[in-house]
N, C-alpha and C positions, 0 to 999 in steps of 0.2 A: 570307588574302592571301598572292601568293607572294612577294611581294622590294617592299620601300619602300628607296628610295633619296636620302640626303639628301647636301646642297650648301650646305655655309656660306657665305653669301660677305655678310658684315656690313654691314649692318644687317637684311640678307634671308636669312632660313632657308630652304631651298628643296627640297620632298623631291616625289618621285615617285615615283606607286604603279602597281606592275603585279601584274596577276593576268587569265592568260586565260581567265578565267568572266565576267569583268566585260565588259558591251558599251560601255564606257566607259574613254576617258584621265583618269585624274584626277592633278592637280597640287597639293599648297599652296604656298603663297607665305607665310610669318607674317613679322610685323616689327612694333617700337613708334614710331612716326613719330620718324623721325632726319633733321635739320638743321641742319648747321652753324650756328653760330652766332645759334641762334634756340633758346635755352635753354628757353623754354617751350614750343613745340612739342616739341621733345624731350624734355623732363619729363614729357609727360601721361601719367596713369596709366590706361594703355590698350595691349591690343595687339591685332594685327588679324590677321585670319586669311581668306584669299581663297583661297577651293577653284574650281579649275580644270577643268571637266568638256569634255570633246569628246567630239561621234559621230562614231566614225570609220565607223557600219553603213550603212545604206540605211533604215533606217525610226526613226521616234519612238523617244526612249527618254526614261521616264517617273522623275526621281530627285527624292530629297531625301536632303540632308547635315543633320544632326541633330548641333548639341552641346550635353554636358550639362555640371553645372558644380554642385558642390560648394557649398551655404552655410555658408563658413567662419566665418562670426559668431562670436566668442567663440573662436578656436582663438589658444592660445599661441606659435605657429610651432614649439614645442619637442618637443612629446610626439606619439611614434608613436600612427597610429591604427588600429590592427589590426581593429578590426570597422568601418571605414570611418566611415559616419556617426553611429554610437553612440558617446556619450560623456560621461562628466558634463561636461564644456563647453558642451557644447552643452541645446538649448532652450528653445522659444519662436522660433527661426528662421522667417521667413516669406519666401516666395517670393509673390511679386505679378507677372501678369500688366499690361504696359502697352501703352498704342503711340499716340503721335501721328503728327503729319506726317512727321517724319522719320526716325522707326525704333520698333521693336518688339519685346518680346522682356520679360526676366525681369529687375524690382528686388528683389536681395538683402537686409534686412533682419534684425532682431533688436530690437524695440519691448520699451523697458524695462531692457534691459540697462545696466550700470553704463555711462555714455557717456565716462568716464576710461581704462576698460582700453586696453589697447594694441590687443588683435581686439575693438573696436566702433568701426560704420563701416556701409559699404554696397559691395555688391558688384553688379556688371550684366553680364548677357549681350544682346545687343541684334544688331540686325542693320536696313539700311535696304532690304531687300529684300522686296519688297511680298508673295508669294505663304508664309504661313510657315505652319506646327503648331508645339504645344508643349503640353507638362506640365509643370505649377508645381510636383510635385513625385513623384517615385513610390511606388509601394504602400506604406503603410508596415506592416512587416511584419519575419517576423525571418527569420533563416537567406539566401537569398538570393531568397527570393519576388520582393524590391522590383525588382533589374534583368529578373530574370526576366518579369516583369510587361511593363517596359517593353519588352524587347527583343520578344516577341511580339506587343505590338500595333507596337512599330514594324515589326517583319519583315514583318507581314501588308500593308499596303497603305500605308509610308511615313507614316504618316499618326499622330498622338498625341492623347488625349484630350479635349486640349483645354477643359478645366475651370479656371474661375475665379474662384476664392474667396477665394485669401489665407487661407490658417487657418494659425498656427501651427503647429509641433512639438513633441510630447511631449519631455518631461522626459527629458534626456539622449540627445535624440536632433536631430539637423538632417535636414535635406532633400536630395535631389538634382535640378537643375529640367533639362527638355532643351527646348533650342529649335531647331523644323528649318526647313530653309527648303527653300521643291520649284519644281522648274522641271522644264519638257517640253523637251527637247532636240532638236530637228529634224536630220535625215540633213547628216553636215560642219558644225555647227554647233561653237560653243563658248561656255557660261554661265559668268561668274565669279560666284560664291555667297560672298558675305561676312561676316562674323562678327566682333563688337569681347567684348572683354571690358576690361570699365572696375573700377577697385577706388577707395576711398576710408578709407583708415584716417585718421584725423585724427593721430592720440595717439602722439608717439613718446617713451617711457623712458627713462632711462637705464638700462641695465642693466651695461653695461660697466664703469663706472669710469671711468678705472684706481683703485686704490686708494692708491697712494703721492698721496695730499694733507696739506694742512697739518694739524693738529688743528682740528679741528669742521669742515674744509669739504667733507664727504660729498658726491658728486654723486651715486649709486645712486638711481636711485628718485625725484630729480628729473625735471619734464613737461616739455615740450615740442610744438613742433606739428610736422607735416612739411609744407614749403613748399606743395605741389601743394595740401593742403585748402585753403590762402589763395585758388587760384585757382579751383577747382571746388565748388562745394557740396554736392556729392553724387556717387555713381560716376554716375547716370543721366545728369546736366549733363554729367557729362568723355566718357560713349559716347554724348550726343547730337551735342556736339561734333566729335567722330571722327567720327559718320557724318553728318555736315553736310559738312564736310570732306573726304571720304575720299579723291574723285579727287587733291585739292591733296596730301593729305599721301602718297600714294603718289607720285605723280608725285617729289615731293620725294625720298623713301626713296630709290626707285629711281636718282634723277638724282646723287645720293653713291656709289651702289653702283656704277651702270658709270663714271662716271670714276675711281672707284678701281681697280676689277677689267678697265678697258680699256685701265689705261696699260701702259707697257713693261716695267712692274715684274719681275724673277724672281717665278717664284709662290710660294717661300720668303717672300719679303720681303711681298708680299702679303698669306700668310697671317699673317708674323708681324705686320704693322701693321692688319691687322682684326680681328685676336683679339684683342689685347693694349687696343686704344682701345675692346673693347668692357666690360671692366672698370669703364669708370666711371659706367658703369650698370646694375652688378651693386649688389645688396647689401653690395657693400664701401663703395661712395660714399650717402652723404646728404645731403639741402638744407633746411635747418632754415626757421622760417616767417618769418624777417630776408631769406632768401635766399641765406645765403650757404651755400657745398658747404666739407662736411666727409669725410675717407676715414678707413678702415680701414687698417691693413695688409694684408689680405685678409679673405677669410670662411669659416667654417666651414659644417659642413651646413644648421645653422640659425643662428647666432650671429655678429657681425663678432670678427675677431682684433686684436688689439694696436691699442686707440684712443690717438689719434683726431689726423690730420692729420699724421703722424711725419715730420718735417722732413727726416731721411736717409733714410727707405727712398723718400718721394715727391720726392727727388730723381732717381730714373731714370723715371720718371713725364713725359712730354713731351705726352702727347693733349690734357689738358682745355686746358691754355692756348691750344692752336691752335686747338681745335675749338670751344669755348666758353668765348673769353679771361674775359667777364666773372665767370663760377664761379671759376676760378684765380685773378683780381685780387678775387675775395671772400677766398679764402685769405689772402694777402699782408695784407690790412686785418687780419688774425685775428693771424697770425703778429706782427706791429709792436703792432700797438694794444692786442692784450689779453697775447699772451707774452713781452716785451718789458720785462724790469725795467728801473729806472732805471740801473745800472751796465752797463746791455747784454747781460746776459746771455739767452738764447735761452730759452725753457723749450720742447723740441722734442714736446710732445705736449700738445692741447687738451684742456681739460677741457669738459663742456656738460653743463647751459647755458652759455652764455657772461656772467660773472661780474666785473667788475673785482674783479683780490686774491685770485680764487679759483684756485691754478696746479699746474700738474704739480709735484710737491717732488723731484725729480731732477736730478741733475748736468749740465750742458749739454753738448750734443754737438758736438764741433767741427765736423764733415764736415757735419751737418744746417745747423748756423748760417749756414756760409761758401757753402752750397748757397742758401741762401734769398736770400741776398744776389745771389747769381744770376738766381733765380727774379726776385726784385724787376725788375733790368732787362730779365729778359725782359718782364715785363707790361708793362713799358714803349712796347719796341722793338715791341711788338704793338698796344700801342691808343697811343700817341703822345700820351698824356695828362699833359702835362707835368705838371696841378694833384693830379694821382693821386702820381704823384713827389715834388714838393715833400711833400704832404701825408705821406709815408711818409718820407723820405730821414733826416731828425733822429734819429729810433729807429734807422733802416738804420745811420747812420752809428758810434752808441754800440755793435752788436751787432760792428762791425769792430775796435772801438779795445777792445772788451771782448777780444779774441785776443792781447790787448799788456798785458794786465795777466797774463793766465794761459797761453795756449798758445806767443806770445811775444814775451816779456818785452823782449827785444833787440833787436825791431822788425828782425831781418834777413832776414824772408820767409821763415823756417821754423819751422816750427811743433815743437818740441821738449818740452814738459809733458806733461803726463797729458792726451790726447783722446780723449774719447770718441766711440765711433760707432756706426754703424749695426751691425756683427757683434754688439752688447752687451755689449762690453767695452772698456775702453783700450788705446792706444797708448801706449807709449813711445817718443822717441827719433825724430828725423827721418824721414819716410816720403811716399811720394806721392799714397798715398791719399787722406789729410785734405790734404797740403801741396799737390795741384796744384788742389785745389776752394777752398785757401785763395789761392793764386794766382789763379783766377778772379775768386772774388771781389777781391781788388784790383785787377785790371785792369778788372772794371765796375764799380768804385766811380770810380777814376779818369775814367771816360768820363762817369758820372752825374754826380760833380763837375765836370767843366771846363765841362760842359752848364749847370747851375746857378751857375756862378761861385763853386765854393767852393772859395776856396784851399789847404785839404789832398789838392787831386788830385797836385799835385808831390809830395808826402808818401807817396801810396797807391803811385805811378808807383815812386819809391825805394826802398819796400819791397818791390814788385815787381821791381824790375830784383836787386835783390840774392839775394832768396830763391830767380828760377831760377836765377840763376849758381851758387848755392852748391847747391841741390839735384842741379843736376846734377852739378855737379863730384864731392860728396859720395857720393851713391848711386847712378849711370852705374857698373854693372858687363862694361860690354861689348856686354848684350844685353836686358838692360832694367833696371829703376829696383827698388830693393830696401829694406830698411828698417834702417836706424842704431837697434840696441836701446841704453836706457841707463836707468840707475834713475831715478828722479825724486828730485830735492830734496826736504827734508819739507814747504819752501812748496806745493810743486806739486801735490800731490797734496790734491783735494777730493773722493774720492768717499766720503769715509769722513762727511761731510758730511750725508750724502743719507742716507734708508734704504737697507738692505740688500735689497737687488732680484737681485742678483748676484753671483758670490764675488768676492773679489778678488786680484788679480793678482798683490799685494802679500804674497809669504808667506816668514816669519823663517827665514834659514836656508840660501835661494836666492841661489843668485849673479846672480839678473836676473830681471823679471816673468816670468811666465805669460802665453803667450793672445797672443803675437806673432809675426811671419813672419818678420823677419830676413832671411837670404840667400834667400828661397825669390820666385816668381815668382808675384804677387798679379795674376786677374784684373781689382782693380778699380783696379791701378795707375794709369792716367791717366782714371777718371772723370771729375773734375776738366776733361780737357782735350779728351774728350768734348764736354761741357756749355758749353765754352767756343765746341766750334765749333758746336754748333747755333743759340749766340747771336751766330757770326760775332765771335766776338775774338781769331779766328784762333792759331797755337802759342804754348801760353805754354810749353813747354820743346823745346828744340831739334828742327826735324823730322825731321831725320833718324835724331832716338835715339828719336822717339815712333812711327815706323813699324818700326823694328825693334824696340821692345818689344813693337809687336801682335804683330808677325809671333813673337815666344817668346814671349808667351801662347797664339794660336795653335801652336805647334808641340810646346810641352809641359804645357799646359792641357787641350787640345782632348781629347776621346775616342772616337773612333767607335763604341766598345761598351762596356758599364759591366759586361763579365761579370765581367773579373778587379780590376774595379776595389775597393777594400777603403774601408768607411767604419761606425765606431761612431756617425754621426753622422744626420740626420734624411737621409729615401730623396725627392726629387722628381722622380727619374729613376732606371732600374733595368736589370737584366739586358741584353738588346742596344740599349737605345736612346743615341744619342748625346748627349752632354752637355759642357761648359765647366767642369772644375772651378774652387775659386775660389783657389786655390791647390796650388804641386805647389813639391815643392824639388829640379830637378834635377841640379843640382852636391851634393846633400847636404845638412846642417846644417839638416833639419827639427828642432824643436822638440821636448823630451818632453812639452808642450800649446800645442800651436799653438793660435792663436783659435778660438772653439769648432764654427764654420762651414766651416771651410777645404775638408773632403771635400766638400762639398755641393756642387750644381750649382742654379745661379740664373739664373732667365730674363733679370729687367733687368740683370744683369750679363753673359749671352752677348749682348743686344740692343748693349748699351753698345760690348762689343769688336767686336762685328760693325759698327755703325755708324762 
């Protein structure tokens, strides 16, 4: 092949193949049926694959598109497999020939296998297109006999053996099944050739943790189900579905994709809001079989990172609530109902299953806490559910007045003790990080109180009128908002509370913590007021000092090249490409250990300033 050319444009992957031997245009189109706000269709575990043939000649041309497909039965997602289908995992894999009315093609199996492990389940390749071939599975054989095999009888005349027995595989060995589908292509013509592949694992693990729980409440190794086996009983039911459906759910695909990619958007902004909402459909997010969606912090090559539901990093997080509020208003019920002790304290990471009693045993975070209270009435302002609100607000209300016992004390809208946050470690000392998302949050507490008739909205209103005046007056250095270091009281300080997860900041000997920014120029200074305006509660600190602090983040954050840029700290952007550090001190008075992030460059943090 000379040149495949691909086009992301989210929810539709879009590549195009050229090679001038070929008497044919071919096109795919792949996508997993995406609709807003129709969480089940979007959920199916299926994806679809529509190969695009035209004749551009003058006579017949005679094709078939052929795909083959792994029986993963029994694979751990973890371990390389270098001799491809060999492997003590595998097993007794069987490939089955099906086909009713409405499609046709290869059920995945593994009869027998422990039906608890996490790879058992069923897997389908299927297609609703009437003229097909296939092999249920190829030569079995060593060395590379098996494609070999295949590849010549398919070279010779498009065409596959076509044998249908269903036999198992040898001991330590799976299958590979190919399903093709042929069409005659007439002179200007064009055939779409379509393709589902459906999966079905039922069994999800714990394997993550986290590990900081109380004594005896291990989650490791606790079961679970994943939401979609509730719905489909098998992968063949989820790709009969698919191709029952198919014209609908394209149609739909497509009908999100050109309104997104036909508005007036920059195609920066573009690319960065179809990349970024396509996340929550990666393996970082989960939907347990209650329904409700759980996240990652992200995910590794095979494994999620830092579970599960983290209250400050899914604070720059905005897609799922728009896209599929009632997933996000599943979150909020998690967050109040099950992390929610009775003094209000936040515990900002789930544990699951989900357990009354059972909790993350770590210090609360302020920035996550004061976020979520956010979060709350954005679910609000998005489905209009008042009985959703009432139902929540009681817990909402003890996680605000819990910032009055420990972050502060003084109730004068600044947040001064030990806070925890999202960088993984504390703050000392006035700042706007955690203080302008703690402003948020009382400013929608306030609006959700007077809505409800509870009269602590004067109360929230007060602490809010005080906290910007003094924040600004305090930290307003001219050109943006900076951070007031100060020790903490011995009251104040709780993390020593907690296991040790992280060193602390607190070390004999030091004239002031560790691990703070001080004079220096914090990209995530007005977060906080960010998050206020997407929820429409317009500036909570003066705008005329919150547009020119963008503009010095902007101007001494910003890097158009990261060649000379100097960092001991983790790389997610490198040599010429452009990046937002997340801090820079350019008056001086950087720290001899700034927090431990600072070099780094973070997406939802250049989204945030850029937004």
């Amino acid at each position: 092949l000379a040149e495949a050319t691909f086009r992301g444009t989210y929810p539709v992957a879009h590549v195009t193949f050229a090679d001038a031997t070929l008497p044919l245009e071919i096109e795919l189109e792949a996508f997993t049926p995406f609709a807003p706000f129709d969480a089940r269709t979007s959920g199916m575990p299926a994806a679809v694959f529509l190969w695009r043939l035209r004749n551009p000649t003058g006579r017949p041309v005679e094709a078939t598109v052929a795909y083959s497909q792994l029986n993963a039965l029994g694979y751990d997602g973890i371990q390389v497999l270098p001799r491809g289908r060999r492997h003590p995992m595998f097993g007794g894999n069987v490939n089955q020939w099906s086909s009713d009315a409405a499609l046709r093609g290869i059920r995945m199996s593994r009869p027998g296998f422990d039906a608890t492990h996490p790879g058992a389940g069923s897997l389908a390749i299927a297609t609703p297109w009437p003229e097909v071939t296939f092999s249920e599975h190829w030569e079995r054989s060593g060395w590379f006999d098996d494609i070999q095999s295949f590849w010549d009888a398919f070279h010779a005349d498009g065409r596959l053996p076509e044998r249908a027995d269903g036999t198992p595989s040898p001991p330590g060995e799976t299958d590979v099944a190919s399903l093709g589908a042929r069409a005659t292509i007439e002179p200007g013509a064009t055939v779409e050739l379509p393709f589902v592949l459906a999966w079905h694992f039922p069994n999800l693990v714990n394997y993550w943790g986290p590990p900081e729980t109380l004594p005896g409440q291990n989650v490791v190794g606790q079961r679970m189900r994943n939401w979609y086996a509730c719905e489909w009983p098998d992968a063949w039911a989820a790709a009969r579905e698919v191709c029952e459906r198919l014209p609908e759910l394209t149609a739909r695909t497509r009908e999100f994709r050109d309104a997104l990619f036909a508005s007036t958007l920059p195609e920066p902004v573009l690319d960065a809001v179809s990349s970024q909402m396509s996340i929550i459909r990666t393996t970082t997010g989960l939907r347990t079989e209650d329904g409700r969606f759980h996240g990652f912090e992200g995910c590794d090559d095979n494994a999620g990172c830092c579970p599960m539901n983290c209250t400050h990093v899914w604070n720059y997080e905005q897609a799922l609530a728009f896209l599929f509020p009632e997933l996000e208003r599943s979150v909020r019920l998690t967050d109040y109902g099950y992390n929610t002790l009775p003094d209000g304290e936040q515990k900002f990471r789930t544990m699951l299953p989900l357990q009354t009693g059972v909790l993350w045993n770590y210090v609360a975070a302020a920035d996550g806490q004061m976020g979520t209270l956010l979060k709350l009435y954005r679910e609000w302002l998005i489905s209009g559910d008042d009985d959703y609100l009432r139902g929540l607000w009681p817990q909402a209300k003890k996680t605000l007045a819990f910032a009055w016992k420990h972050w502060d004390p003084d109730r004068d809208g600044v947040m001064e003790g030990e806070q925890h946050n999202t960088y993984d470690i504390e703050f000392y000392g006035p700042n706007t990080m955690c203080g302008a998302l703690y402003l948020g949050a009382l400013r929608a507490a306030e609006v959700m109180a007077r809505y409800l008739g509870d009269p602590d909205a004067d109360e929230y209103a007060r602490i809010y009128a005080s906290g910007r005046a003094r924040l600004d007056r305090e930290l307003w250095n001219g050109e943006y908002y900076r951070q007031s270091v100060r020790n903490p009281e011995p009251a104040e300080s709780r993390k020593h509370l907690s296991p040790a997860r992280h060193p602390s900041a607190l070390r004999a000997g030091e004239p002031e913590p560790r691990y703070q920014y001080g004079p220096g120029c914090l990209a995530d200074q007005l977060l906080g007021q960010w998050f206020a305006h997407v929820v429409g509660l317009g500036h909570l600190l003066p705008a005329e000092h919150v547009r020119d602090a963008v503009r010095a983040v902007f101007r001494y954050n910003f890097r158009p090249s990261l060649e000379t840029h100097e960092s001991c700290q983790r790389a997610y952007a490198l040599n010429d490409e452009a990046a937002l550090l997340l801090c820079t001190w350019p008056h001086g008075g950087r720290p001899r250990y700034p927090f431990p992030y600072a070099d780094e460059a973070w997406t939802g943090s250049e989204y945030a300033v850029a937004g």
